[in-house]
N, C-alpha and C positions, 0 to 999 in steps of 0.2 A: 643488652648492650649491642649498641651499631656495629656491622662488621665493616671496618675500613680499610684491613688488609686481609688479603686470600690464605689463612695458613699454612694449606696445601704447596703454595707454591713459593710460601718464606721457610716451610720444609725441605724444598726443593737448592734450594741458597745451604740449609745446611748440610744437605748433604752435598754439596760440590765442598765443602772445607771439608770434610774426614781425612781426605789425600793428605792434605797441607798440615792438619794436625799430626796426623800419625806418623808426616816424615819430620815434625816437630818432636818429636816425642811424648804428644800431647794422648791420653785417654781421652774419648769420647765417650758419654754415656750413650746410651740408646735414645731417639728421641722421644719424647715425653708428652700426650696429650691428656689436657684436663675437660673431663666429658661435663659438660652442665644438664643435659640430660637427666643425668643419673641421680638429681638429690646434690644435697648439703650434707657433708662437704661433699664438692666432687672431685673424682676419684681421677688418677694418675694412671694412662692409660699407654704402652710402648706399642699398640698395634694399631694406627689410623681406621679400620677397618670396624674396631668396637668403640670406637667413639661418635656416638650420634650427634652432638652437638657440638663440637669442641670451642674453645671458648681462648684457649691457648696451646702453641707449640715453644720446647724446650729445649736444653740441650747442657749438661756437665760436662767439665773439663778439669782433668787432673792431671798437673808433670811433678811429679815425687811430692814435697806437701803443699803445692802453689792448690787452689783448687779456687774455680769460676762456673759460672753460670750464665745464663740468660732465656728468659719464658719472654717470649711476644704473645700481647695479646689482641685480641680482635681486636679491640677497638682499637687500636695502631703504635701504642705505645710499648714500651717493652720494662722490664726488671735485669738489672747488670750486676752483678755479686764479683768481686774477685779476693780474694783473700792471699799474701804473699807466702803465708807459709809460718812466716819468721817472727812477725811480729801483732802489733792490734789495731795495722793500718788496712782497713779493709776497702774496697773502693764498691760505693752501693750509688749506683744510679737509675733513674727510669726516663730513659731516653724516649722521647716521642709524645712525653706528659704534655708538656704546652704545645707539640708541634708534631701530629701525625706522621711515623712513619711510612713511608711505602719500600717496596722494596731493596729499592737499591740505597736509602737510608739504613733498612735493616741490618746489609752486607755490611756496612759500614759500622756498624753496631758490632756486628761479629768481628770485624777486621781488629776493632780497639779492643778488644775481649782478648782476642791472641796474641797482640802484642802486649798486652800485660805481663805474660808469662815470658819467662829468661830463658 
């Protein structure tokens, strides 16, 4: 797969939201790299460091039973999960499918992730 975003540095984009989340009320998981390196499947990794290939960066979010997601992956597109909690309206998108994101797309990915949540 081509890499057409850096995801060291759409790492970087998430960790400037923790602040905004956490004064939201918002859990963040830990971020999350998938090593391709390692074999099929590959393996889900929280520490940049043991990820020789990584292939995508992640990131969960939960405010009481609201719970989202979203994994960017190299090759520029990304995965958007939200689920409301309440009911079986789930909102699944993959932003950047027809139209590579770059970063400040991405921010903008996370920006609609957060405002899902009440």
């Amino acid at each position: 797969m081509e890499q057409r975003i850096d995801l060291d540095a759409a790492n970087a984009v998430i960790e400037e939201w923790r602040p905004q989340w956490a004064a939201m009320g918002i859990t963040a998981s830990e971020t999350t790299w998938r090593d391709q390196s390692r074999g099929w499947p590959p393996p889900l990794l929280t520490r940049r460091a043991e990820a020789g290939d990584p292939d995508s960066v992640g990131v969960s979010l939960v405010k009481g039973a609201q719970e989202g997601s979203v994994v960017l992956f190299k090759g520029g597109w990304a995965d958007l999960l939200f689920w409301n909690g309440a009911d079986d309206d789930v909102i699944t998108e993959a932003p950047g499918y027809d139209d590579w994101l770059d970063l400040e797309a991405f921010a903008r990915v996370l920006d609609r992730l957060t405002t899902a949540f009440s």
